[in-house]
SEMI-487046 format. One record per atom (N, C-alpha, C, CB): residue number from 1; residue in one letter; atom name; x, y, z. Coordinates in Angstrom, 2 decimals, padded with zeros to 5 digits. Each point is the difference from the previous one (the first is absolute). Glycine has a CB too. Layout:
<atoms>
<atom><pos>NUM</pos><code>a</code><site>CA</site><X>X</X><Y>Y</Y><Z>Z</Z></atom>
...
</atoms>
This chain:
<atoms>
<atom><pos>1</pos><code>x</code><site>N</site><X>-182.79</X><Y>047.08</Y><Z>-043.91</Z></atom>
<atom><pos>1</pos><code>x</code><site>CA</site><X>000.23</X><Y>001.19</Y><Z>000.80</Z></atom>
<atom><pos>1</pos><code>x</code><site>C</site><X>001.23</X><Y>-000.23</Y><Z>000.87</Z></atom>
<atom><pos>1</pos><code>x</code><site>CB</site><X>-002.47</X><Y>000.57</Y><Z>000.00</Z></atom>
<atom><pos>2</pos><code>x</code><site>N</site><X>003.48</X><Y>000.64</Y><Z>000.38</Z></atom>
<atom><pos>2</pos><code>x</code><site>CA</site><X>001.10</X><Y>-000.32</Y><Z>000.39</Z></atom>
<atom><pos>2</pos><code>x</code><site>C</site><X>-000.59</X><Y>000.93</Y><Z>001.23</Z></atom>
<atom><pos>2</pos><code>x</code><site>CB</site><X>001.98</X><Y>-000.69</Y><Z>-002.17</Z></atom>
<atom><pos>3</pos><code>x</code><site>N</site><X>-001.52</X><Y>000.20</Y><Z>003.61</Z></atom>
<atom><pos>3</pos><code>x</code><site>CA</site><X>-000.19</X><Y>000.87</Y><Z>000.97</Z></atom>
<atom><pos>3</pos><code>x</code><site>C</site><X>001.89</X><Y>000.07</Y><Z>000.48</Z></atom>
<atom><pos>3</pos><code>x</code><site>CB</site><X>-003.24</X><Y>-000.73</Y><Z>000.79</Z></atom>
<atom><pos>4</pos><code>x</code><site>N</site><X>003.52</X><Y>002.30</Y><Z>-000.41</Z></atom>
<atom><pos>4</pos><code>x</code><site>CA</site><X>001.61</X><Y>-000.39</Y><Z>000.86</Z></atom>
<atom><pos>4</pos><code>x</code><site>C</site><X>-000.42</X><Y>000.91</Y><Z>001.33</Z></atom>
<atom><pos>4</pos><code>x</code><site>CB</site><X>002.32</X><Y>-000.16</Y><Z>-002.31</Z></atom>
<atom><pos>5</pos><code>x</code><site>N</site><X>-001.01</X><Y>-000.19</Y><Z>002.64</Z></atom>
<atom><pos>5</pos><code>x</code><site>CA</site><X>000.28</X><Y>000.15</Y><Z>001.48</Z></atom>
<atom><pos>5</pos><code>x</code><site>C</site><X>001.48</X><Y>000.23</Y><Z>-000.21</Z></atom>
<atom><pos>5</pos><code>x</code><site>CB</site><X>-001.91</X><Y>-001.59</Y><Z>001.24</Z></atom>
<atom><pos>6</pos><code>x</code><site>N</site><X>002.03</X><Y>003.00</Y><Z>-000.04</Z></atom>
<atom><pos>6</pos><code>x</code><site>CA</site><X>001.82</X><Y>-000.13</Y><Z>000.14</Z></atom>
<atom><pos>6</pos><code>x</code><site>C</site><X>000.01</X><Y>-000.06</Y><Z>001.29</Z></atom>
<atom><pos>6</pos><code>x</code><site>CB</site><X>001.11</X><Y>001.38</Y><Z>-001.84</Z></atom>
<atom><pos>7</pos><code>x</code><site>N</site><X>000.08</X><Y>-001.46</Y><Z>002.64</Z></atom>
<atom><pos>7</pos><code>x</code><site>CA</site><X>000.36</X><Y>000.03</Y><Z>001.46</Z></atom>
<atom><pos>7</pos><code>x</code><site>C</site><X>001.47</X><Y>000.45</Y><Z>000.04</Z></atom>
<atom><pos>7</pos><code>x</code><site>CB</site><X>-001.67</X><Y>-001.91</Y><Z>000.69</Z></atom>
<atom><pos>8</pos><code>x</code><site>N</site><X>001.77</X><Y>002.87</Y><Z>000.69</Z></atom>
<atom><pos>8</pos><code>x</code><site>CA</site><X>001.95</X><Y>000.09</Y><Z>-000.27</Z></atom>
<atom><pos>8</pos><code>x</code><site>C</site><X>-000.09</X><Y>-000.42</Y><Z>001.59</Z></atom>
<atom><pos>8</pos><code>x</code><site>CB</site><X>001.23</X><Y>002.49</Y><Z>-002.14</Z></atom>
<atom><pos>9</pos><code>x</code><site>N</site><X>-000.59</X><Y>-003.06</Y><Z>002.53</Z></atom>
<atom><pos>9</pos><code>x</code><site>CA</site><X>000.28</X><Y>-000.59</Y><Z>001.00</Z></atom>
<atom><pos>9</pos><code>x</code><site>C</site><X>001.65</X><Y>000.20</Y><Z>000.55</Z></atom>
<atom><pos>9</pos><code>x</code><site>CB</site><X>-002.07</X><Y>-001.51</Y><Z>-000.90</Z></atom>
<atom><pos>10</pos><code>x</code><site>N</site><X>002.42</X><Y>001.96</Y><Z>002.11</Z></atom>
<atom><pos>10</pos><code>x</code><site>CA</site><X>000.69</X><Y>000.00</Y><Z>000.61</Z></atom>
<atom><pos>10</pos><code>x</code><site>C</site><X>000.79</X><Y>-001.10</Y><Z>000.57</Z></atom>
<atom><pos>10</pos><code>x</code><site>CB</site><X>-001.23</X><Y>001.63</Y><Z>-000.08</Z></atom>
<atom><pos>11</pos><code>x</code><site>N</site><X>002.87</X><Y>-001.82</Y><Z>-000.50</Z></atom>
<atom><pos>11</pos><code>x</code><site>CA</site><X>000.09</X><Y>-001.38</Y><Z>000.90</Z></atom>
<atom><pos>11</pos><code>x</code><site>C</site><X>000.55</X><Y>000.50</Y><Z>000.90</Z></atom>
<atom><pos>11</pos><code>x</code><site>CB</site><X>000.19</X><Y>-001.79</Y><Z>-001.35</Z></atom>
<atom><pos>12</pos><code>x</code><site>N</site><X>000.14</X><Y>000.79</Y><Z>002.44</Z></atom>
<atom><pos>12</pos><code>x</code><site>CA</site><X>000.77</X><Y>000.28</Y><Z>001.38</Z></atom>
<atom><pos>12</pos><code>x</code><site>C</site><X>001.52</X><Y>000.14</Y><Z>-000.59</Z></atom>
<atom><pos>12</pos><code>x</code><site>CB</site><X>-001.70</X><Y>-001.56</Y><Z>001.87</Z></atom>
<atom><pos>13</pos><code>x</code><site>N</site><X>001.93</X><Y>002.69</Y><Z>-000.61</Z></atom>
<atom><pos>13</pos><code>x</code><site>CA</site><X>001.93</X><Y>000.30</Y><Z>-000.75</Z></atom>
<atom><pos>13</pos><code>x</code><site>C</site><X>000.56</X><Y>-001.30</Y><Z>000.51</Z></atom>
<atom><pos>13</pos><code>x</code><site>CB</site><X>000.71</X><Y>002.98</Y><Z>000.34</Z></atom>
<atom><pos>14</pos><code>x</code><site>N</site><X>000.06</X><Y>-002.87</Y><Z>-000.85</Z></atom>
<atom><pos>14</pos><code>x</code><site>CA</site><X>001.20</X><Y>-001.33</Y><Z>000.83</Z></atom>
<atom><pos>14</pos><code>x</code><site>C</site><X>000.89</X><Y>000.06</Y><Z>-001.23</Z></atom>
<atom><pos>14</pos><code>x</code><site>CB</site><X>-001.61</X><Y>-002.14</Y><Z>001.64</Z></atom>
<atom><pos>15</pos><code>x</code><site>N</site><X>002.86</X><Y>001.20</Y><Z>-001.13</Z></atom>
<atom><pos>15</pos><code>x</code><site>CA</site><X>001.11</X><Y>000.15</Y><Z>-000.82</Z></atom>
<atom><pos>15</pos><code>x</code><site>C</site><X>000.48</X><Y>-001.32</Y><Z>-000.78</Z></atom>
<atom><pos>15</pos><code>x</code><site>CB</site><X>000.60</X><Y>001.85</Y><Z>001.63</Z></atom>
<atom><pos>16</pos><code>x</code><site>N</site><X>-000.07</X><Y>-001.42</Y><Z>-002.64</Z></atom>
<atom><pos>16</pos><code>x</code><site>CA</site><X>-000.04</X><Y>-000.84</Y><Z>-001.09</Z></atom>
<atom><pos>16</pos><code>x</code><site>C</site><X>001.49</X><Y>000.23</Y><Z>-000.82</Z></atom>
<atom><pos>16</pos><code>x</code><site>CB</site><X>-002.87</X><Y>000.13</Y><Z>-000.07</Z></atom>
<atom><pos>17</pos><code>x</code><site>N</site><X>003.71</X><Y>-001.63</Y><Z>000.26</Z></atom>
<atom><pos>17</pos><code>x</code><site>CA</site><X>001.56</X><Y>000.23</Y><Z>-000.03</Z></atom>
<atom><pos>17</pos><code>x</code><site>C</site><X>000.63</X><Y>000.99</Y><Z>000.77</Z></atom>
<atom><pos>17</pos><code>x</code><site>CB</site><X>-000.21</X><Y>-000.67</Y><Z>-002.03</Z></atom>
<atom><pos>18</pos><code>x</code><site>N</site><X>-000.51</X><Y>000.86</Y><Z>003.41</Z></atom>
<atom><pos>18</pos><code>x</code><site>CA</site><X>000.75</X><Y>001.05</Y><Z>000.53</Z></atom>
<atom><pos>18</pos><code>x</code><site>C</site><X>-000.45</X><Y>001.39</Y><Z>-000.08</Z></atom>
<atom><pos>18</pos><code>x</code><site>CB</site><X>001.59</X><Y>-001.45</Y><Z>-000.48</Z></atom>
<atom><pos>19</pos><code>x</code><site>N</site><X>-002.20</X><Y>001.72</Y><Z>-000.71</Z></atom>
<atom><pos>19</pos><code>x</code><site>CA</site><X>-000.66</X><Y>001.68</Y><Z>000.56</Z></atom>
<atom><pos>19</pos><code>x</code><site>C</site><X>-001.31</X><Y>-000.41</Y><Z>-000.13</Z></atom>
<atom><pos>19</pos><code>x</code><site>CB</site><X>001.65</X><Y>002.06</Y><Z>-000.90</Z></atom>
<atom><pos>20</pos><code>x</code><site>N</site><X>-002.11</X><Y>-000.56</Y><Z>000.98</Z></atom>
<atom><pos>20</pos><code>x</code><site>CA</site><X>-001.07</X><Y>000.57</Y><Z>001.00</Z></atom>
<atom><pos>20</pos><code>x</code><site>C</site><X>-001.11</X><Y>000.14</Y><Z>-001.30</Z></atom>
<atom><pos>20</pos><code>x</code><site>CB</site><X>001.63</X><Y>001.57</Y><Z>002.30</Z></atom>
<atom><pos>21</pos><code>x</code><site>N</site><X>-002.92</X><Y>-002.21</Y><Z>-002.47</Z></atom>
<atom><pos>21</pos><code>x</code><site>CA</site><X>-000.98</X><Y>-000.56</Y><Z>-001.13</Z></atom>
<atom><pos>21</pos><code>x</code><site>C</site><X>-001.25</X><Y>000.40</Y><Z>000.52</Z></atom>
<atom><pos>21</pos><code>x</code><site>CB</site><X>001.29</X><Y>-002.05</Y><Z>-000.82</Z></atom>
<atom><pos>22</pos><code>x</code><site>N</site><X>-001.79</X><Y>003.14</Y><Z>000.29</Z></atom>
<atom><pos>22</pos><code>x</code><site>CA</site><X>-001.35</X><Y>000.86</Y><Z>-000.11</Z></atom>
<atom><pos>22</pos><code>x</code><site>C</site><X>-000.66</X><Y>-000.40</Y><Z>-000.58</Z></atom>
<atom><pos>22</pos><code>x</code><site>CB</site><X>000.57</X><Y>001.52</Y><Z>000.18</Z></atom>
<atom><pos>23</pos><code>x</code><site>N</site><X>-001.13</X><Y>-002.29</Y><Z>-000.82</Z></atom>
<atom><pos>23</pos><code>x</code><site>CA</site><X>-000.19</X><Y>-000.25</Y><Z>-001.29</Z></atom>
<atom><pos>23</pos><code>x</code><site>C</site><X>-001.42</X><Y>000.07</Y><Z>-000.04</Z></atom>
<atom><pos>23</pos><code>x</code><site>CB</site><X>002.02</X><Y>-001.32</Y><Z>-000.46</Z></atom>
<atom><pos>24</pos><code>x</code><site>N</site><X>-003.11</X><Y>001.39</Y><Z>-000.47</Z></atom>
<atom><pos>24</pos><code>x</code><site>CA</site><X>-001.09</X><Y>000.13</Y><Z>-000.46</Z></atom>
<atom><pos>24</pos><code>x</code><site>C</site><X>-000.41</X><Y>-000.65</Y><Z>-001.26</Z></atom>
<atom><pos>24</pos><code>x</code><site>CB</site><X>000.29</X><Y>001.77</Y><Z>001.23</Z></atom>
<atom><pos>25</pos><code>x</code><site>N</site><X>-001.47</X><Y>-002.47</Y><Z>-001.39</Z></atom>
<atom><pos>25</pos><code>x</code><site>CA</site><X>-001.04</X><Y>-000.69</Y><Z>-000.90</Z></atom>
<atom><pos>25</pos><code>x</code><site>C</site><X>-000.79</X><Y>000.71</Y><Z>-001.08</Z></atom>
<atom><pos>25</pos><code>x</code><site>CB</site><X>-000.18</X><Y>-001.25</Y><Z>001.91</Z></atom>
<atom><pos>26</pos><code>x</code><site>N</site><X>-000.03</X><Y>000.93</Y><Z>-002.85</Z></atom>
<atom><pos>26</pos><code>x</code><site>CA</site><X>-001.35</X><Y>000.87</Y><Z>-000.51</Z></atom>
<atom><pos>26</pos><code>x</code><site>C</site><X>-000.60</X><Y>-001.25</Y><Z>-000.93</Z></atom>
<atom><pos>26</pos><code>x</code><site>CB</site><X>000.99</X><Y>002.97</Y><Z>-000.15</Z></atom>
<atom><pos>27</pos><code>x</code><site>N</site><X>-001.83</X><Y>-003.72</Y><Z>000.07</Z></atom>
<atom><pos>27</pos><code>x</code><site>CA</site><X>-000.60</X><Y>-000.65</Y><Z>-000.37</Z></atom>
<atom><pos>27</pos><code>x</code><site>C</site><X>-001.23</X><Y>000.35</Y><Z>-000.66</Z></atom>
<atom><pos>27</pos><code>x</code><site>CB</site><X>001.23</X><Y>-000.94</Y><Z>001.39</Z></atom>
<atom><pos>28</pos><code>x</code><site>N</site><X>-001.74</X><Y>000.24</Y><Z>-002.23</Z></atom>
<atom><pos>28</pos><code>x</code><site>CA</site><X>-001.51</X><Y>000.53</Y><Z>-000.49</Z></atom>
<atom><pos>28</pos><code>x</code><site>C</site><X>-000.38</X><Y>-001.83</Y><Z>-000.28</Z></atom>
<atom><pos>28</pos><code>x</code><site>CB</site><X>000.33</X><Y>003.26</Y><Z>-001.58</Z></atom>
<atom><pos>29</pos><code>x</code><site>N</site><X>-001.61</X><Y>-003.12</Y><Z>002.08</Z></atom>
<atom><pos>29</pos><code>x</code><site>CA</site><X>-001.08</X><Y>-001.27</Y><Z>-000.74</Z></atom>
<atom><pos>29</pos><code>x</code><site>C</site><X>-000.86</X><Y>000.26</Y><Z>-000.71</Z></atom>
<atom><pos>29</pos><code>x</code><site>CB</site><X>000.06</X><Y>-001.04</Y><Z>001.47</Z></atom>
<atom><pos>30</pos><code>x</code><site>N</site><X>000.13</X><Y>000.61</Y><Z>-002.28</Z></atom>
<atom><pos>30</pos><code>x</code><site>CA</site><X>-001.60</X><Y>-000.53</Y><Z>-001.17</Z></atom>
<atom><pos>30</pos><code>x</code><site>C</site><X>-000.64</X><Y>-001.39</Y><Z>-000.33</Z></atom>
<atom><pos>30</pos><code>x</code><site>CB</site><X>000.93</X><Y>001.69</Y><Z>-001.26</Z></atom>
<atom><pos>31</pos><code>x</code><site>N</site><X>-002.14</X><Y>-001.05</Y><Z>000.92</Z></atom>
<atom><pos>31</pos><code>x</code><site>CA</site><X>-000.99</X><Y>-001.46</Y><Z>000.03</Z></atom>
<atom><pos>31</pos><code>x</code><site>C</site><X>000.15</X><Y>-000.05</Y><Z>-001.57</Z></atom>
<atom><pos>31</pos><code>x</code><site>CB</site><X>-002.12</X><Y>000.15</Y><Z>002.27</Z></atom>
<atom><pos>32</pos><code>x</code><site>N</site><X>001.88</X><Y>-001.30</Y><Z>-002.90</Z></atom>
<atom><pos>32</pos><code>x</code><site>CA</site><X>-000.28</X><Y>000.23</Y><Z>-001.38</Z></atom>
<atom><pos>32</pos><code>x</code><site>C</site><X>-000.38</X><Y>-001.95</Y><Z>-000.33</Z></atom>
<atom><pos>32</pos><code>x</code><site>CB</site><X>002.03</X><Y>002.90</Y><Z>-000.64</Z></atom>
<atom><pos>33</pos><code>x</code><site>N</site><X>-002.95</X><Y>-002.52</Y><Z>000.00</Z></atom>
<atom><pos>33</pos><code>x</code><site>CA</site><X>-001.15</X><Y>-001.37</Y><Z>000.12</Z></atom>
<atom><pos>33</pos><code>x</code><site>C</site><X>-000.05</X><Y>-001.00</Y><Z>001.26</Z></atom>
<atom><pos>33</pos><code>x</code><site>CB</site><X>000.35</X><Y>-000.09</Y><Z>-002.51</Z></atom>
<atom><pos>34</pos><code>x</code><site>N</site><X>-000.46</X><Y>000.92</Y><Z>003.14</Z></atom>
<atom><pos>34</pos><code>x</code><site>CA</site><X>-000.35</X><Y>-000.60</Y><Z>001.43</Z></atom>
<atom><pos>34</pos><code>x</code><site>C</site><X>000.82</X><Y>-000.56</Y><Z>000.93</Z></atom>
<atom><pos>34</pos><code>x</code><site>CB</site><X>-001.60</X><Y>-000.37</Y><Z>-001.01</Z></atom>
<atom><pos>35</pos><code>x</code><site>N</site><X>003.44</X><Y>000.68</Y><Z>000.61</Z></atom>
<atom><pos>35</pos><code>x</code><site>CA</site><X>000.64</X><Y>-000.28</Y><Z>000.60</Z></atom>
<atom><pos>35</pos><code>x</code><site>C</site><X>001.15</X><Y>000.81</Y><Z>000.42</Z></atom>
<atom><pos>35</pos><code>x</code><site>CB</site><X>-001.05</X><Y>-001.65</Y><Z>-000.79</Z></atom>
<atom><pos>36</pos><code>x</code><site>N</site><X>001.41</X><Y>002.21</Y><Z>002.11</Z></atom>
<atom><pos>36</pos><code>x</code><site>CA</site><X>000.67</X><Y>001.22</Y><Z>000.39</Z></atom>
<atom><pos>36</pos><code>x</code><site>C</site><X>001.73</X><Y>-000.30</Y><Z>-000.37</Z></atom>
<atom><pos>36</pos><code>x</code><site>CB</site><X>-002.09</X><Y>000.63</Y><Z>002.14</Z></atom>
<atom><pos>37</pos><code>x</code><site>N</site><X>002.56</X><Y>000.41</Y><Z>-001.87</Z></atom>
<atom><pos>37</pos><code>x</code><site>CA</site><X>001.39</X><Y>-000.03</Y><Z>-000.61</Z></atom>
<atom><pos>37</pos><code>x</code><site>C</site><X>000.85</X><Y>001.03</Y><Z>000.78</Z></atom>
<atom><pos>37</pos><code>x</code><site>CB</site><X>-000.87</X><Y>-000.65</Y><Z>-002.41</Z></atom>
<atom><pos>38</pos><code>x</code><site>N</site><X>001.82</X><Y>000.30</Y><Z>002.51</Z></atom>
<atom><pos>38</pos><code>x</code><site>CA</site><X>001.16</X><Y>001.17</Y><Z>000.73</Z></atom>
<atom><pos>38</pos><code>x</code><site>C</site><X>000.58</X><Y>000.37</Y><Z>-000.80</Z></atom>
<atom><pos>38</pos><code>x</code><site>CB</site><X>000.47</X><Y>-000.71</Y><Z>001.80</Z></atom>
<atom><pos>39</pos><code>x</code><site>N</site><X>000.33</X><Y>001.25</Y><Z>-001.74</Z></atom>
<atom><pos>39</pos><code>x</code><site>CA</site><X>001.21</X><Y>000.97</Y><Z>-000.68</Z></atom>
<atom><pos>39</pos><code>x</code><site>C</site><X>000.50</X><Y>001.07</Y><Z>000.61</Z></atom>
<atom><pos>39</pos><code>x</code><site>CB</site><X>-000.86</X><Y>-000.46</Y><Z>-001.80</Z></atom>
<atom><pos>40</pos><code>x</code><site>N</site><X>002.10</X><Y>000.61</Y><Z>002.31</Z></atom>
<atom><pos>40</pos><code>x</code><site>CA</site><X>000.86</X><Y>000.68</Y><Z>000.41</Z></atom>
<atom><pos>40</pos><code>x</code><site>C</site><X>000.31</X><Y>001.26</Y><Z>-000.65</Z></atom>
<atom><pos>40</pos><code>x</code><site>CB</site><X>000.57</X><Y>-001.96</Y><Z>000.72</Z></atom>
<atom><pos>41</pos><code>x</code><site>N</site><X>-000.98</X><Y>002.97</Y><Z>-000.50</Z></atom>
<atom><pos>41</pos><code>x</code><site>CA</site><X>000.22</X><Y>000.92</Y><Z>-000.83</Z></atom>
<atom><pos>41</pos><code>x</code><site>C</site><X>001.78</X><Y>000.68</Y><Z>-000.15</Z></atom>
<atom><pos>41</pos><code>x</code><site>CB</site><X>-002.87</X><Y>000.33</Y><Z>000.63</Z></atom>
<atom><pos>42</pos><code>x</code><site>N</site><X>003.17</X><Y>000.24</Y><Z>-001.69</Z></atom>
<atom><pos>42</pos><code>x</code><site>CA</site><X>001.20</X><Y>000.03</Y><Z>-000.01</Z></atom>
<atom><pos>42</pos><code>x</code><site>C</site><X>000.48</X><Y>001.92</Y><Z>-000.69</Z></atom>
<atom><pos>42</pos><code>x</code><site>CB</site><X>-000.06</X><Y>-003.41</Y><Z>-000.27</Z></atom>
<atom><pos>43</pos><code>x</code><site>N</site><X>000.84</X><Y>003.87</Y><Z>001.05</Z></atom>
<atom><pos>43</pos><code>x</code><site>CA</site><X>000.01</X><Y>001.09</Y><Z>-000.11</Z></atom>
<atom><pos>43</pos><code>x</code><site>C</site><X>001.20</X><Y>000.83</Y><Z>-001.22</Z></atom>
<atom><pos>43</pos><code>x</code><site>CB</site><X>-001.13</X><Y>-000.60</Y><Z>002.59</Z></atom>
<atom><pos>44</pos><code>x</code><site>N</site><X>000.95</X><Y>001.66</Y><Z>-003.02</Z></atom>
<atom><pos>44</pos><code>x</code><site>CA</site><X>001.26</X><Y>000.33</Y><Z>-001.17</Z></atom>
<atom><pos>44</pos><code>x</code><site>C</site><X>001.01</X><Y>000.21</Y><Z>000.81</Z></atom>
<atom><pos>44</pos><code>x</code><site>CB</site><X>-001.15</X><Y>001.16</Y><Z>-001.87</Z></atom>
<atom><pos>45</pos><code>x</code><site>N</site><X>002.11</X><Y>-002.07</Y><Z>001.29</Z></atom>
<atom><pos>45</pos><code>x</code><site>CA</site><X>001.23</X><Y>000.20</Y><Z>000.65</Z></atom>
<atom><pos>45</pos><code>x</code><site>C</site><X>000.82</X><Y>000.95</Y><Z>000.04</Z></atom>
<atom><pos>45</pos><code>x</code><site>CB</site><X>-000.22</X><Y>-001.63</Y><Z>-000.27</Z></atom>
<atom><pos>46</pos><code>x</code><site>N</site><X>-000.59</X><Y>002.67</Y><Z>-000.20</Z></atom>
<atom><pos>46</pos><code>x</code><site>CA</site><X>000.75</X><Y>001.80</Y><Z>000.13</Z></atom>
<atom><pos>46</pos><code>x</code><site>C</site><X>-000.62</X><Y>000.55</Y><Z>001.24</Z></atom>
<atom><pos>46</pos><code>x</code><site>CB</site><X>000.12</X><Y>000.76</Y><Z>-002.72</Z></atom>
<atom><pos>47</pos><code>x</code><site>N</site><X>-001.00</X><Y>-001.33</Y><Z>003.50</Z></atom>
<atom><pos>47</pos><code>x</code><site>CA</site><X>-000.83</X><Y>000.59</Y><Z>001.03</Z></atom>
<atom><pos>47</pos><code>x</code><site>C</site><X>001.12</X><Y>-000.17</Y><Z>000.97</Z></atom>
<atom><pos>47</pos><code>x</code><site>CB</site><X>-002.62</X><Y>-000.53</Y><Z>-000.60</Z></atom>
<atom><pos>48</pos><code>x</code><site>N</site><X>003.17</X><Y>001.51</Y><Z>001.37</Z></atom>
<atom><pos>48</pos><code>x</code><site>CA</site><X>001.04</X><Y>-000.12</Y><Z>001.02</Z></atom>
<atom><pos>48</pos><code>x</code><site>C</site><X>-000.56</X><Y>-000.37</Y><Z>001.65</Z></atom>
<atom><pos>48</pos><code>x</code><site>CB</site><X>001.35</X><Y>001.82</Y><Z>-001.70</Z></atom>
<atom><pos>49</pos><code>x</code><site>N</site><X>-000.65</X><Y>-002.94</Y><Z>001.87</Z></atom>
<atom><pos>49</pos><code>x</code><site>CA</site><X>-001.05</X><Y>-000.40</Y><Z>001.45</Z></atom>
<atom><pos>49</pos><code>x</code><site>C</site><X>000.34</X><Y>001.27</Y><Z>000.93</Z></atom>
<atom><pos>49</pos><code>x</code><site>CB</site><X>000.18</X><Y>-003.03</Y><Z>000.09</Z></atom>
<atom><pos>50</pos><code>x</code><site>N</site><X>-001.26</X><Y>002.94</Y><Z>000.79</Z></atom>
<atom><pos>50</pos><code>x</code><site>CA</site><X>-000.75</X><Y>001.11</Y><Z>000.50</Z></atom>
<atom><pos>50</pos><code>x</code><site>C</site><X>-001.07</X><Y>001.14</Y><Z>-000.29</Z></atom>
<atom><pos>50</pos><code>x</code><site>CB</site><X>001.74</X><Y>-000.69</Y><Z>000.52</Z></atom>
<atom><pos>51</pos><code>x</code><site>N</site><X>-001.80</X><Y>000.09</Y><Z>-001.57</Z></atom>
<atom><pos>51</pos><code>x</code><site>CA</site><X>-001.19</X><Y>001.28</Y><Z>-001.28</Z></atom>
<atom><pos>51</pos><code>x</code><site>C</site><X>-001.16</X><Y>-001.02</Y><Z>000.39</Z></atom>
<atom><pos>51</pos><code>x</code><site>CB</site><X>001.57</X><Y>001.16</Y><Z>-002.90</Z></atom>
<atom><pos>52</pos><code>x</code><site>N</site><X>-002.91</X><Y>000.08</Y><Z>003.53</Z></atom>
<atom><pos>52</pos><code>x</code><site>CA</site><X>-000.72</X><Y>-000.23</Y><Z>000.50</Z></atom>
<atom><pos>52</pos><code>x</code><site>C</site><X>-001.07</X><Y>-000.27</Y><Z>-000.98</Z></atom>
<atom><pos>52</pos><code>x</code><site>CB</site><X>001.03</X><Y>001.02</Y><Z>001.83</Z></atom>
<atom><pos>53</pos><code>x</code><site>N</site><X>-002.03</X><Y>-001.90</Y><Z>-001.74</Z></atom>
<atom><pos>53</pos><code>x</code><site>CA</site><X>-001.06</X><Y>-000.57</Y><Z>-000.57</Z></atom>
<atom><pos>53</pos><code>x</code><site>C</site><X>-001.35</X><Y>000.48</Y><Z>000.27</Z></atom>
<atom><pos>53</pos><code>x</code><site>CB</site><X>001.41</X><Y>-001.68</Y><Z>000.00</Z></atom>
<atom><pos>54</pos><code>x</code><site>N</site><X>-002.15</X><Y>001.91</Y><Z>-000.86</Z></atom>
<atom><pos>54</pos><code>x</code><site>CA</site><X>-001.25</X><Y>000.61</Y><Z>-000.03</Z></atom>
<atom><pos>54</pos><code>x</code><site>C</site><X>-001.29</X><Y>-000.63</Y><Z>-000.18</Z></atom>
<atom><pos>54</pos><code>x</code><site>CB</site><X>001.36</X><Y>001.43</Y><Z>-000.66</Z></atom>
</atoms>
């Protein structure tokens, strides 16, 4: 049995080479034979940042 989990998490802004870094997480875990797992979820790179998530 596979159980998941996602999370989007907010990071703190701060700047990075000099500009200004909003940036945001989306992760999901799964268990699968008894041992949990991360993975970073990764988005289509046609999605234009600022397109809101549901």
């Amino acid at each position: 049995m596979c159980e998941v989990r996602v999370a989007i998490t907010n990071l703190p802004p701060g700047k990075m080479m000099g500009i200004d870094s909003e940036g945001m997480l989306i992760s999901a875990t799964h268990t699968v034979n008894g041992t949990e797992r991360l993975n970073l979820l990764m988005l289509d790179p046609h999605i234009p940042a600022g397109a809101k998530l549901y």
